[in-house]
N, C-alpha and C positions, 0 to 999 in steps of 0.2 A: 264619409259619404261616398257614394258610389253613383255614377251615371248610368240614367237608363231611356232608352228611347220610346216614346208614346205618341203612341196617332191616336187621340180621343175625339175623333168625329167620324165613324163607319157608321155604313147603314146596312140591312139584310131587305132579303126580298118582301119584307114586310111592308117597308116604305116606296110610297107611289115612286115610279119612272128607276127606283131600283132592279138591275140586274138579277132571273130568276134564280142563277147560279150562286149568291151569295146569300150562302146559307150559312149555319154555324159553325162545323167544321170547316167546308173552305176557307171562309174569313182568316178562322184559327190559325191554320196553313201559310194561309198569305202573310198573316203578322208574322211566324215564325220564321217564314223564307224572309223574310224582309231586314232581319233583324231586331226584330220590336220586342219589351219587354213587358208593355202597358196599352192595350187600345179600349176603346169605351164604345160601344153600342147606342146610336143615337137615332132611332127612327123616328121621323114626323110622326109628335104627338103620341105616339104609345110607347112603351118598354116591352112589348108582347113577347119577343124574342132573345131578353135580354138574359133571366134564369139559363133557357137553350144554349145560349153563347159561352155563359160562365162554368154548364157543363161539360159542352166539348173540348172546353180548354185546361178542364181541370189545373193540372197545377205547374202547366206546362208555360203559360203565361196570366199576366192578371188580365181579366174582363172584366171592365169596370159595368155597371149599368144604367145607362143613360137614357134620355130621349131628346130631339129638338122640339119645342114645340114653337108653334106658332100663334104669337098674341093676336090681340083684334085690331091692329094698327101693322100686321104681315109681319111683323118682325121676329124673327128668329132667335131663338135662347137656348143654349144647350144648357141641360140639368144632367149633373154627374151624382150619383147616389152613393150610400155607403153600402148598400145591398140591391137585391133585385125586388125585395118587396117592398123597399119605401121607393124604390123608381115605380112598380109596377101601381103602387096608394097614388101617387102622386098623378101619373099618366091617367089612371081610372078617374078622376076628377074631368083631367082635360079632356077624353074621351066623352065624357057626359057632354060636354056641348055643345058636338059636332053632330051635322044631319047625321040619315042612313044614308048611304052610298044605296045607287039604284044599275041597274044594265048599262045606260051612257055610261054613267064614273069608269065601273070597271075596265069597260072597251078603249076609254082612254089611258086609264092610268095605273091598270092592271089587278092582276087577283088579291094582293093583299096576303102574302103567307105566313100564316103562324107555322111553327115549325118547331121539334124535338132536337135532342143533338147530333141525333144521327143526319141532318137534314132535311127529313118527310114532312110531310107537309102534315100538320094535326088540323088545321082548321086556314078560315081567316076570318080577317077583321071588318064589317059590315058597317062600318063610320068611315066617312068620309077623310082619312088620313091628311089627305091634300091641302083641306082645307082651312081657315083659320079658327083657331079659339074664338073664345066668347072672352077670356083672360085678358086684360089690360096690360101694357108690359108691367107697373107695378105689380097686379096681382098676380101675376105669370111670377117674376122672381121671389115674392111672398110664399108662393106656393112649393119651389124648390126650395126655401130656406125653413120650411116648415118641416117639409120632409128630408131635414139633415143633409138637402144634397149642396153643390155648390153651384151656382147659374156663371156661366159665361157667354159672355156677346158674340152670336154665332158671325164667323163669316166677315167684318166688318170691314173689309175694304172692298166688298163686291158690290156692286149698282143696283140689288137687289134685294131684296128680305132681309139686310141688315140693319141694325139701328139706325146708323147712319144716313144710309138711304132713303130709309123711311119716316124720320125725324127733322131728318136739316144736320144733324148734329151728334154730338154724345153725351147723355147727358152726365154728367158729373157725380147725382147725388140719388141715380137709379138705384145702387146697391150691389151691381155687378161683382161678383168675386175675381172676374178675371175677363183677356181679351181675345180673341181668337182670331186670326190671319188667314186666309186663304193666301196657297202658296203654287205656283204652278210657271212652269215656263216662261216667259213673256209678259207674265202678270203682278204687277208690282204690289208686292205684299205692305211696303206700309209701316210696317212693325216696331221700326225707330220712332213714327211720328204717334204712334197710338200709346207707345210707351212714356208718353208725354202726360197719358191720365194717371199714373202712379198705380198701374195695375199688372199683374203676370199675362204676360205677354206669348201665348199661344200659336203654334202654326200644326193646322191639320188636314188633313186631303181631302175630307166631306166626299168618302169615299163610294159612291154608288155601282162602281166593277170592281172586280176582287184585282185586276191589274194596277187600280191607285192606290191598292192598300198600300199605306207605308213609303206615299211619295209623298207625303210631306207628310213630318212629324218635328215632334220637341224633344229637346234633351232635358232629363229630370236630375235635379241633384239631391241626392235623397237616400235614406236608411234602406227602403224596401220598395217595390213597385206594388204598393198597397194604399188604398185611397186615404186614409188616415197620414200617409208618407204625403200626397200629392195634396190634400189639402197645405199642411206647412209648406211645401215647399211653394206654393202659390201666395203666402203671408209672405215667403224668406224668410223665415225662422228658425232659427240656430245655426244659420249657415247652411240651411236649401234655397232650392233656386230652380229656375227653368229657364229656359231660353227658347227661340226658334233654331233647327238644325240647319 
C-alpha cells in the first residue's frame, strides 16, 4: 500500500458564491502545488464541469467526478462517481427539479460557468444551483448508489446544510458510505466523535478559492489514487484505510 493525499470536496466556478478563477486548470495547479494525489469536483447539484476537470488533469493527477447536492430537507451529500458520465446521469436528474434561475439569482449568486479545460467559459447553467432538490435525503443517496457512485455526509460538524444540523442527529441506517469533517483553523472538526458511527472518516476543505485547495485533506491508503482504490479503502479492505491528515 502506498499513501496518498485527497481533498475530495472542490468546487469551480460553476457553483453559486464560487471564486470566478477556479477553473479547471487552476484547481489542477492548486492540487499539484499542494501536494495532492486525488481531488473530486463537487459543485452544488451539477457535475457540468467535472469531464473539464478530468481533462486538464489528464494524468497528471486523479479527478474524481463528483457533485454536492442538496436534499429537500437543505442537507448536503456529496456523490463521488466512477466516471464523469454516471456523475453527469446522476446530477441531470437532480438538475430536473430545480426552478430556472431568473436576473435576481444571477446578480446574487453569480454566472454559473460551464467551462472547457482550457478554462473558457462554454456556457452556463440556467437552474437555480443554489437551491434545494426536490430529493429526500433517502432518495438523494438511492440516487448516488444507483449510479455506482459513493454518497458521503457532506460537512457534518458545521451548523449548517449538514445532516446533522438539519436532522437533530445522524442517522444510523441512511446508507451513508462515509463521513466528511470540515477542518479549518479554530474549528473543531469532530472526527474522533463521528468515527463513533463505524464509518470512513473524511476531512476536506469545501474549497470555493483555489487558495483552500488542499488545506485540508485525507490521507488514502491504497494500491492507486483511482476511485475503485478509494471505494475499498472507505470499506478498509485488505488493509486500506483513510484518515483525516
Amino acid at each position: 500500500m502506498k499513501q496518498f493525499l485527497a481533498d475530495l470536496h472542490i468546487h469551480t466556478a460553476l457553483s453559486p458564491c464560487a471564486a470566478e478563477d477556479m477553473t479547471p486548470p487552476a484547481i489542477v495547479q492548486a492540487a499539484l502545488d499542494s501536494g495532492l494525489a486525488m481531488i473530486a469536483i463537487c459543485d452544488h447539484n451539477s457535475a457540468g464541469n467535472t469531464a473539464a476537470t478530468q481533462a486538464a488533469a489528464g494524468d497528471r493527477l486523479c479527478a474524481l467526478a463528483g457533485m454536492e447536492l442538496t436534499t429537500a430537507e437543505e442537507v448536503h451529500v456529496l456523490g463521488l462517481f466512477p466516471d464523469a458520465a454516471r456523475a453527469s446521469a446522476a446530477a441531470a436528474e437532480v438538475v430536473a427539479t430545480l426552478p430556472q434561475a431568473d436576473a435576481a439569482y444571477y446578480e446574487r449568486f453569480g454566472p454559473q460557468q460551464l467551462m472547457g479545460a482550457d478554462g473558457r467559459v462554454l456556457g452556463f447553467e440556467r437552474r437555480m444551483l443554489a437551491v434545494a432538490s426536490t430529493f429526500e435525503l433517502s432518495a438523494a443517496i438511492a440516487l448516488i448508489h444507483r449510479h455506482d457512485g459513493v454518497a458521503v455526509a457532506a460537512h457534518v460538524n458545521r451548523p449548517s446544510f449538514s445532516v446533522v444540523s438539519q436532522l437533530g442527529m445522524f442517522p444510523p441506517d441512511a446508507g451513508f458510505d462515509a463521513i466528511e469533517v470540515f477542518s479549518a483553523p479554530g474549528f473543531p472538526s469532530r472526527a474522533a466523535e463521528f468515527a463513533g458511527h463505524g464509518l470512513a472518516v473524511l476531512s476536506s476543505s469545501d474549497s470555493h478559492f483555489l487558495g483552500d485547495v488542499g488545506s485540508a485533506c485525507s490521507v488514502f491508503e491504497m494500491r492507486a489514487p483511482t476511485f475503485e482504490e478509494l471505494r475499498l479503502a472507505m470499506r478498509g479492505a485488505d488493509g486500506r484505510a483513510v484518515r483525516c491528515a
